[in-house]
C-alpha positions as CSV (number, residue, x, y, z in Angstrom):
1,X,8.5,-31.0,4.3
2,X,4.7,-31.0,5.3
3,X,2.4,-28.2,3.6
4,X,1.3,-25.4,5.7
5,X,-2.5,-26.0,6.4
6,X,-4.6,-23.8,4.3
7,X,-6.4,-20.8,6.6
8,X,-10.3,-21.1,6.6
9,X,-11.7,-18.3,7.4
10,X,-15.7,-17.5,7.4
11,X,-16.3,-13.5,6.9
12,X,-19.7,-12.7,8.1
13,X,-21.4,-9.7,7.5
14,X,-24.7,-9.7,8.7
15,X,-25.4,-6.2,7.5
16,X,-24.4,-6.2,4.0
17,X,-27.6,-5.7,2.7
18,X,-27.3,-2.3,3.8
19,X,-26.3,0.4,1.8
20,X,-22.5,2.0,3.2
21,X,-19.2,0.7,4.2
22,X,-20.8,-3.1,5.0
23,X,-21.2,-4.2,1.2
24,X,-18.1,-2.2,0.1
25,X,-16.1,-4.9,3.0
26,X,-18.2,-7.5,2.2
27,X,-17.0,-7.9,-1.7
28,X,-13.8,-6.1,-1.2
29,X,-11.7,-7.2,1.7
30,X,-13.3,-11.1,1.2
31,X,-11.5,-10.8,-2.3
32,X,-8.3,-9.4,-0.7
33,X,-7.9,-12.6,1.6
34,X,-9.1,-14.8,-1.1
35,X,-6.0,-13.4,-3.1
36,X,-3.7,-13.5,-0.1
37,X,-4.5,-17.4,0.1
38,X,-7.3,-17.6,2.5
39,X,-9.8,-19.9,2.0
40,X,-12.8,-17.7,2.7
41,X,-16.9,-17.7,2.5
42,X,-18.9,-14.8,2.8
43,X,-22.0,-15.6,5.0
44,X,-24.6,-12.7,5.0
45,X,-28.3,-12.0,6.2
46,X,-29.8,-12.0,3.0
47,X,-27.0,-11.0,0.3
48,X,-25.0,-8.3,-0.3
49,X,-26.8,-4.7,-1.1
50,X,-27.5,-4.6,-4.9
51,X,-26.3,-8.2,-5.8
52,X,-22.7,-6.9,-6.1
53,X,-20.1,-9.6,-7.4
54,X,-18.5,-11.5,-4.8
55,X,-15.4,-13.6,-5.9
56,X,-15.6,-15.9,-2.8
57,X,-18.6,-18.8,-1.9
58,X,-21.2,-16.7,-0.1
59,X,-24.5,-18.0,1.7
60,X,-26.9,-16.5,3.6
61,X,-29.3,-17.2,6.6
62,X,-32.0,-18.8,4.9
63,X,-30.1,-21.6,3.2
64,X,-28.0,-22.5,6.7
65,X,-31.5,-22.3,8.6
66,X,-35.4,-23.1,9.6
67,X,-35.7,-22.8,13.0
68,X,-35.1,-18.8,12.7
69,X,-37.1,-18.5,9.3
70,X,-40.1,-16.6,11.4
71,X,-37.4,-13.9,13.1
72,X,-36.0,-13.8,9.2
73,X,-39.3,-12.9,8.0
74,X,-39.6,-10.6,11.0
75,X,-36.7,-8.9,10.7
76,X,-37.4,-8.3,6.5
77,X,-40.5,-6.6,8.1
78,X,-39.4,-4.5,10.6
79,X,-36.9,-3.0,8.7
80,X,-39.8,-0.8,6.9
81,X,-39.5,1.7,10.2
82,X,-36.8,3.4,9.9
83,X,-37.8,4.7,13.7
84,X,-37.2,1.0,15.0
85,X,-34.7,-0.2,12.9
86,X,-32.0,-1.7,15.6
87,X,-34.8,-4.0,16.2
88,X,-34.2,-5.9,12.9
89,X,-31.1,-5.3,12.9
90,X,-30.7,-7.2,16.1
91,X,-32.7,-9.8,15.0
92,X,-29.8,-10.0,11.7
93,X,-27.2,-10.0,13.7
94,X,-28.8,-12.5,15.8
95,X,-29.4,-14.7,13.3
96,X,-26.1,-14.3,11.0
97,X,-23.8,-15.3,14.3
98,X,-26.0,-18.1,15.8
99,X,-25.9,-19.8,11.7
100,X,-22.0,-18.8,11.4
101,X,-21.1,-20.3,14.8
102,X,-23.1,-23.4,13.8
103,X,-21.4,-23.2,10.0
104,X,-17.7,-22.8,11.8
105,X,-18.6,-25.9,13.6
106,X,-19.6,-28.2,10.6
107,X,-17.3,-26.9,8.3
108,X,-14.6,-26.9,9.9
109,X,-13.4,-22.7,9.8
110,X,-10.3,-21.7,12.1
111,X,-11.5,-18.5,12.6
112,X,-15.1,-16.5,12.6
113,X,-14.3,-12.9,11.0
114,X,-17.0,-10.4,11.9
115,X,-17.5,-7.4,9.9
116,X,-18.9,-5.3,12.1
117,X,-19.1,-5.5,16.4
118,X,-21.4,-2.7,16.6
119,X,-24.0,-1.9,17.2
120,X,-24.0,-5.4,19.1
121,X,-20.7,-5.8,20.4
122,X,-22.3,-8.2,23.5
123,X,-23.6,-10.3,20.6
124,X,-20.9,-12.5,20.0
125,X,-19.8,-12.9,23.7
126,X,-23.4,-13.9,24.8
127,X,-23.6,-16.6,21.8
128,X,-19.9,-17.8,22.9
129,X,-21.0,-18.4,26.7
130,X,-21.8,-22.4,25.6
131,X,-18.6,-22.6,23.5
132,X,-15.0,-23.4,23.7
133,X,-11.9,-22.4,22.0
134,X,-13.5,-20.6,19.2
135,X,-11.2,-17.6,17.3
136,X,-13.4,-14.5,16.5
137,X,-11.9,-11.6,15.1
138,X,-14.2,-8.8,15.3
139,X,-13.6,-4.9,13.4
140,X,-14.6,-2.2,15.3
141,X,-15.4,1.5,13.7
142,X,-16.3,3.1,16.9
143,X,-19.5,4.6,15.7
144,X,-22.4,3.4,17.6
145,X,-20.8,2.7,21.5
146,X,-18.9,5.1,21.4
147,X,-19.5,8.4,19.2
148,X,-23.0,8.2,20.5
149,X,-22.8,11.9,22.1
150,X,-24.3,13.9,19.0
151,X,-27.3,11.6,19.1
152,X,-27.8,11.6,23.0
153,X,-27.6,15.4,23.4
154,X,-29.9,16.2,20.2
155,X,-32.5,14.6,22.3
156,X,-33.6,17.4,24.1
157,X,-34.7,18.9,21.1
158,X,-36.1,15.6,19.6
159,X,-38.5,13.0,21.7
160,X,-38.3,10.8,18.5
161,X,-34.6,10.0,19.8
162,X,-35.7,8.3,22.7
163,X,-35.6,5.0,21.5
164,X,-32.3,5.3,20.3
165,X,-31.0,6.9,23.4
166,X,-31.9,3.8,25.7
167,X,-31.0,1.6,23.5
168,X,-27.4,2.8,23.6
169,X,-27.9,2.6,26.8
170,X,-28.7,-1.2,27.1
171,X,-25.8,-2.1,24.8
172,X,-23.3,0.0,26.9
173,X,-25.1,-1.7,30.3
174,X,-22.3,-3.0,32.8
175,X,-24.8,-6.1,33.2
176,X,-22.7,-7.3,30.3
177,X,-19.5,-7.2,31.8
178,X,-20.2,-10.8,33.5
179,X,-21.0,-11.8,29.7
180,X,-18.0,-10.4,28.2
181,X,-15.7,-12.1,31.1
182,X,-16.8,-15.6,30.8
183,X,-16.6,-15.4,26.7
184,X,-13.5,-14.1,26.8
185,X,-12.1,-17.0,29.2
186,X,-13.4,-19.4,27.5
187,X,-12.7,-18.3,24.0
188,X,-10.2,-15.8,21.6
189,X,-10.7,-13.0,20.4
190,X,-9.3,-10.0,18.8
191,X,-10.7,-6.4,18.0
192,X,-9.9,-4.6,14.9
193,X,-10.0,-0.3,14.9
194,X,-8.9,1.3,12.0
195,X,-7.1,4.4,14.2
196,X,-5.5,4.7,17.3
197,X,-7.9,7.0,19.0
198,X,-10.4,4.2,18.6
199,X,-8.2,1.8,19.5
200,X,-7.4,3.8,22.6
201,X,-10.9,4.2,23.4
202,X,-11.9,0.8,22.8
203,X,-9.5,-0.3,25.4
204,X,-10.6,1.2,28.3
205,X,-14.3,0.1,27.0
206,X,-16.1,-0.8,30.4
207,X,-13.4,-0.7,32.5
208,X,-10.9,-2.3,30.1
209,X,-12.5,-5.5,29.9
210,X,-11.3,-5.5,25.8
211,X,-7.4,-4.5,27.1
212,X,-4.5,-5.9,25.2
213,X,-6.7,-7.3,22.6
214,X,-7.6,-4.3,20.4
215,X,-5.5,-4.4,17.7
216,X,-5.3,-1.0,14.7
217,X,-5.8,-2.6,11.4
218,X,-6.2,0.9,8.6
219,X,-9.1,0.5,5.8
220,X,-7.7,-0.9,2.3
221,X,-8.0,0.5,-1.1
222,X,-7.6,-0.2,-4.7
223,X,-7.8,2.4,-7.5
224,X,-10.4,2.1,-9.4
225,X,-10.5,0.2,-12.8
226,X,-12.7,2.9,-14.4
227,X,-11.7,6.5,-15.6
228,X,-14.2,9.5,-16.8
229,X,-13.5,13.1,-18.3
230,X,-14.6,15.7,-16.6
231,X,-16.5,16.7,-19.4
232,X,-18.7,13.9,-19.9
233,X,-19.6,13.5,-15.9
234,X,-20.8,17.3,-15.9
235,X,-22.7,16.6,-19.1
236,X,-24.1,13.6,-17.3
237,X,-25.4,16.0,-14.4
238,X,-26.1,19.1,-16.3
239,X,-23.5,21.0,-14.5
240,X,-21.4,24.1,-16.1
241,X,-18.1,23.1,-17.9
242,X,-16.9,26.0,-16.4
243,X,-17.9,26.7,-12.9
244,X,-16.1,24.2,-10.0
245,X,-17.9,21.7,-8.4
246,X,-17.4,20.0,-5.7
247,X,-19.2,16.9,-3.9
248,X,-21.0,15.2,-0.8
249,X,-21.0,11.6,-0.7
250,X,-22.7,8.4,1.1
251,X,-25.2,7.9,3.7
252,X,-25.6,11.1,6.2
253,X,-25.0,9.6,9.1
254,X,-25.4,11.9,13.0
255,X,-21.6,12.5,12.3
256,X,-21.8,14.5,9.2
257,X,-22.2,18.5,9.5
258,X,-23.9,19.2,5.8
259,X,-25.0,22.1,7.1
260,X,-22.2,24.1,7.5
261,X,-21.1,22.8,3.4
262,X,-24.0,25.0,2.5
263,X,-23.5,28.1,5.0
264,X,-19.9,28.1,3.2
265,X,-21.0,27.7,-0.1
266,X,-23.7,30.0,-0.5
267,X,-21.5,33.0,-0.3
268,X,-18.7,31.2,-3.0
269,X,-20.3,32.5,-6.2
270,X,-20.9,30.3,-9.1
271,X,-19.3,26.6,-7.2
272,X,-22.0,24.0,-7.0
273,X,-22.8,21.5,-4.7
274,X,-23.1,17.6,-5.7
275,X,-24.6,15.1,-3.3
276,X,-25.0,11.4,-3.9
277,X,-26.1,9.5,-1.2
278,X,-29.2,8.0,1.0
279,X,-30.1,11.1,3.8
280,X,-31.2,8.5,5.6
281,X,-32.9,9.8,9.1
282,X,-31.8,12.8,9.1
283,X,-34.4,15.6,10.4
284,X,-36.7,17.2,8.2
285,X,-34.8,20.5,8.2
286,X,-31.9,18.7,8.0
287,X,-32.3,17.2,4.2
288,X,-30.3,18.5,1.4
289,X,-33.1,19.6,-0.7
290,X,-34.6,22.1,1.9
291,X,-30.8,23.2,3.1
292,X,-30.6,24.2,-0.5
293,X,-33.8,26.2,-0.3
294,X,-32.7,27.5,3.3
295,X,-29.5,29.2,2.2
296,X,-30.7,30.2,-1.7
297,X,-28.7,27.4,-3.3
298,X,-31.6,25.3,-5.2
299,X,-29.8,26.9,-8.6
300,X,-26.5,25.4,-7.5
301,X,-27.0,22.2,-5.7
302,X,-28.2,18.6,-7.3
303,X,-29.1,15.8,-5.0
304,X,-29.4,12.2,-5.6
305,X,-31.1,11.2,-2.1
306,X,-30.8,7.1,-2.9
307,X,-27.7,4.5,-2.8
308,X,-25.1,4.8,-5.3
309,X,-24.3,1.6,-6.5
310,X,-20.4,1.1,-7.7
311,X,-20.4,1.5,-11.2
312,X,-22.0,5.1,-10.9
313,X,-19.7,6.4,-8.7
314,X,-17.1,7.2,-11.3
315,X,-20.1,10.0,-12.3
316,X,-20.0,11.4,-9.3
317,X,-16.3,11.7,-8.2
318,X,-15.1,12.8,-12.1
319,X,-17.6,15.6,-11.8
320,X,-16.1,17.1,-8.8
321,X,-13.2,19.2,-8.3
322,X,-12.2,18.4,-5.0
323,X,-14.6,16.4,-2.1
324,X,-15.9,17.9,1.0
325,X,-15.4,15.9,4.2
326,X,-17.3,17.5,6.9
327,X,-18.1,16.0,10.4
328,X,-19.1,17.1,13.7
329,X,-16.4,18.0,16.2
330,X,-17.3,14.8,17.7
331,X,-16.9,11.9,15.1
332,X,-13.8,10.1,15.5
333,X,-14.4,7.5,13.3
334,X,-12.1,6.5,10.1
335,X,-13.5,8.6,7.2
336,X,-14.0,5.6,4.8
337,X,-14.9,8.6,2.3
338,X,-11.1,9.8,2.4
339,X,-9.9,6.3,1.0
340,X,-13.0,6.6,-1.6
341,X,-12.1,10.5,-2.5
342,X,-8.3,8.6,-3.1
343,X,-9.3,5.4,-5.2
344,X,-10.7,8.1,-7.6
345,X,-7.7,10.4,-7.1
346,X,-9.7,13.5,-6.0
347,X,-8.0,16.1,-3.9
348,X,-10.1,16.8,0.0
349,X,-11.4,20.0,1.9
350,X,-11.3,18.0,5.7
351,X,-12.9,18.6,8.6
352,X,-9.8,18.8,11.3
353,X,-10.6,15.6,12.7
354,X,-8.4,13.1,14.5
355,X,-7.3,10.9,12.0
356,X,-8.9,12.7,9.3
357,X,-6.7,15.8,9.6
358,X,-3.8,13.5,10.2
359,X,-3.9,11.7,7.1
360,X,-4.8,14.7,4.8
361,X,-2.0,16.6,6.4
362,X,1.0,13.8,6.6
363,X,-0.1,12.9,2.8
364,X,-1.0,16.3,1.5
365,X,-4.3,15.1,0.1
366,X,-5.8,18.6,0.3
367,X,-7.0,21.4,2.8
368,X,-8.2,21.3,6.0
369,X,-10.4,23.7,7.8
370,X,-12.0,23.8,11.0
371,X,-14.9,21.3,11.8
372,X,-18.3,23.1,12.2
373,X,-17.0,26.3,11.2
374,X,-18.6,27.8,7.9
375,X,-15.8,30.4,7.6
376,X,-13.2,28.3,7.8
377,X,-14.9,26.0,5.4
378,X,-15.6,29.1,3.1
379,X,-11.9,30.3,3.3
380,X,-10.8,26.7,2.6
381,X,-13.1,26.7,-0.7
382,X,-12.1,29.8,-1.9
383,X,-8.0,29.1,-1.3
384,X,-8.8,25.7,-3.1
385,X,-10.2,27.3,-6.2
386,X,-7.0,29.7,-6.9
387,X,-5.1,26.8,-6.6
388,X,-2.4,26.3,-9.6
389,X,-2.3,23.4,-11.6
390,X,0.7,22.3,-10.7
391,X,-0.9,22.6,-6.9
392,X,-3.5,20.6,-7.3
393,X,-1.6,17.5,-9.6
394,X,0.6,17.2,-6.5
395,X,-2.5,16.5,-4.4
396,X,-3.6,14.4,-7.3
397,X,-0.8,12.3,-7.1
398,X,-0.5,11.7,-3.4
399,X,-3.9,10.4,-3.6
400,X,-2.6,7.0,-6.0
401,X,0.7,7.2,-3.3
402,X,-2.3,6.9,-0.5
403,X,-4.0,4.3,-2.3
404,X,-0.6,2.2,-2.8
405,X,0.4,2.7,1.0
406,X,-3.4,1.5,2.1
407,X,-3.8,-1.3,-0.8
408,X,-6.0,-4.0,-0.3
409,X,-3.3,-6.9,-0.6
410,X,-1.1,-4.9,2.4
411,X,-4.8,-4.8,4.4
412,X,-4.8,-8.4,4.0
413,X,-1.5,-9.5,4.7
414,X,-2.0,-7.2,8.3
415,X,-5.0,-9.1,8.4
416,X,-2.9,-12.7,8.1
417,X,-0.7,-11.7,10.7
418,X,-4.1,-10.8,12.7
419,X,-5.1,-14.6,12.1
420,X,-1.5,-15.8,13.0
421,X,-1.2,-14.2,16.3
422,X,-4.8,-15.5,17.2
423,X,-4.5,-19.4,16.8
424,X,-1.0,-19.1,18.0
425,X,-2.9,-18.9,21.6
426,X,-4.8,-22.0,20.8
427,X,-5.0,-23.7,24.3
């Protein structure tokens, strides 16, 4: 009997460097296929955001490269302005798929696995138009080509957005329909979504030209390996042993509504707000700290406006009571906080969006109120905190359920059969 081959598969992340759900996939789904059997490498633009462990071979741009060393340099340069960052971040993504393509080639890969599309999703299909029979399997979270209408209509009120706006513009261009045609003849490819609705959406993207290959692959999770007390993770922050707490986390990205956390909060008396997280380029009135002054809670609230790395996250979940999702009506995205909020078995107060609402309702992780609504929010709060005991251990426990039904070693057995399905079309 002749061995199975061994898959090889290169997982490139050309934005792991940046702080968000690209480093957390870059270390922890490269480890899930390297336990599932994969042969994998990790290629990045220049590492992974705070020189997290990897537990695959990794390399980056520079060491595969010298004819793009100046647009490396320039790209490390350019990231400085916030204002004009998709310009470096083309020039990454640029870079990362022209050296995986020529890596695939050399070493010998089956399949090129990009973590993300966006905000490039032409990319790949414009470097493919010289190749032949290559297998890309490309992940998808919908949020820069598609949930782009927050950010286009908040133009009118801010010039500074023009950049952005035709630049979504350009990326969604029908000019690149030809491009995306002649890739996809000559090459495979599969999509990843982690929902249906962007699944659906994604297959009627410019006229369906991505149809019948978008396939719904759901985020893994593990549980994490490290466990605080309540008491020492309030001490940490100087927060009342006493009083609930509950917490905003990550990057505030155009889909988050902090906003309507504080209009709800400041009429809850004694709960206190915890945010950990970069702002990002959120608008000057927009920032935590002057929210906090805005609605009279700078007694209650504690921001930490930078990255959290991993091993202080524990801090920040322990602390809290429960954790507030809020988005804009508008964001259909995976919530990649609800798997977080899970892995550290913390109970939710969700927005009521798409996926969001269905997974908090179907696995009873916690309330729901309505999105952009401060009253709702408010009345959500409140009913949380006269929870019983018993009430909120259910929720408690649903969370480790959540976390065994999304687990990292089912995400990567999906993500085998993803691989399987692919080559099986090899021409």
């Amino acid at each position: 009997m002749v061995a199975k081959k061994r898959l090889k598969v290169l997982y490139v992340c050309p934005f792991a460097h940046y702080t968000g759900h690209f480093s957390w996939a870059a270390v922890h789904e490269t480890q899930a296929l390297a336990q599932a059997g994969v042969k994998v490498e990790l290629l990045t633009f220049c590492g992974v955001t705070d020189g997290a462990e990897v537990k695959v071979p990794q390399s980056n741009v520079r060491q595969h490269t010298t004819f793009g060393i100046p647009l490396y340099h320039l790209a490390n340069f350019l990231r400085r302005w916030k204002g004009i960052a998709f310009i470096s971040m083309f020039l990454e993504a640029f870079l990362t798929q022209s050296v995986a393509i020529r890596v695939k080639r050399k070493r010998g890969y089956d399949i090129i696995h990009l973590r993300d599309g966006e905000p490039f999703l032409f990319l790949p299909h414009l470097l493919s138009l010289a190749l032949k029979d290559y297998s890309w399997v490309i992940s998808l979270t919908g949020n820069n080509f598609i949930n782009n209408s927050p950010q286009l209509a908040a133009l009118r009120q801010d010039i500074r957005l023009l950049p952005y706006a035709l630049y979504i513009k350009t990326i969604n261009c029908k000019f690149w329909k030809p491009v995306y045609q002649k890739s996809l003849a000559q090459n495979r490819f599969l999509f990843l979504t982690q929902n249906e609705i962007i699944k659906q959406i994604t297959e009627s993207y410019m006229g369906g030209i991505l149809s019948g290959k978008v396939l719904c692959l759901p985020l893994g999770v593990s549980v994490t390996g490290r466990v605080l007390s309540r008491e020492e993770t309030k001490r940490h922050f100087g927060l009342p042993q006493d009083k609930p707490v509950f917490l905003s986390f990550g990057f505030l990205h155009a889909g988050k509504d902090t906003e309507t956390i504080f209009r709800a909060l400041k009429d809850v008396p004694d709960a206190f707000l915890l945010h950990g997280g970069d702002e990002g380029t959120v608008a000057e009135p927009l920032k935590l700290a002057n929210l906090a002054i805005k609605y009279a809670m700078q007694e209650r609230t504690i921001v930490r406006n930078y990255y959290i790395p991993e091993e202080k996250k524990p801090y920040y979940f322990f602390a809290a009571d429960a954790i507030i999702l809020s988005y804009t009506r508008q964001f259909l995205s995976t919530t990649s906080l609800l798997w977080q909020a899970c892995r550290f078995g913390k109970p939710v107060i969700a927005s009521d969006n798409g996926q969001l609402k269905e997974l908090v309702e179907s696995y009873h992780l916690g309330l729901l109120f309505k999105a952009q609504d401060a009253g709702s929010l408010r009345e959500a709060i409140t009913r949380f905190i006269n929870l019983k005991p018993a009430e909120i251990k259910r929720m408690k426990d649903n969370c480790h359920r959540f976390v065994t039904e999304f687990s990292h070693e089912k995400w990567a057995q999906k993500c085998l059969e993803v691989y399987d399905s692919l080559l099986a079309n090899r021409s």
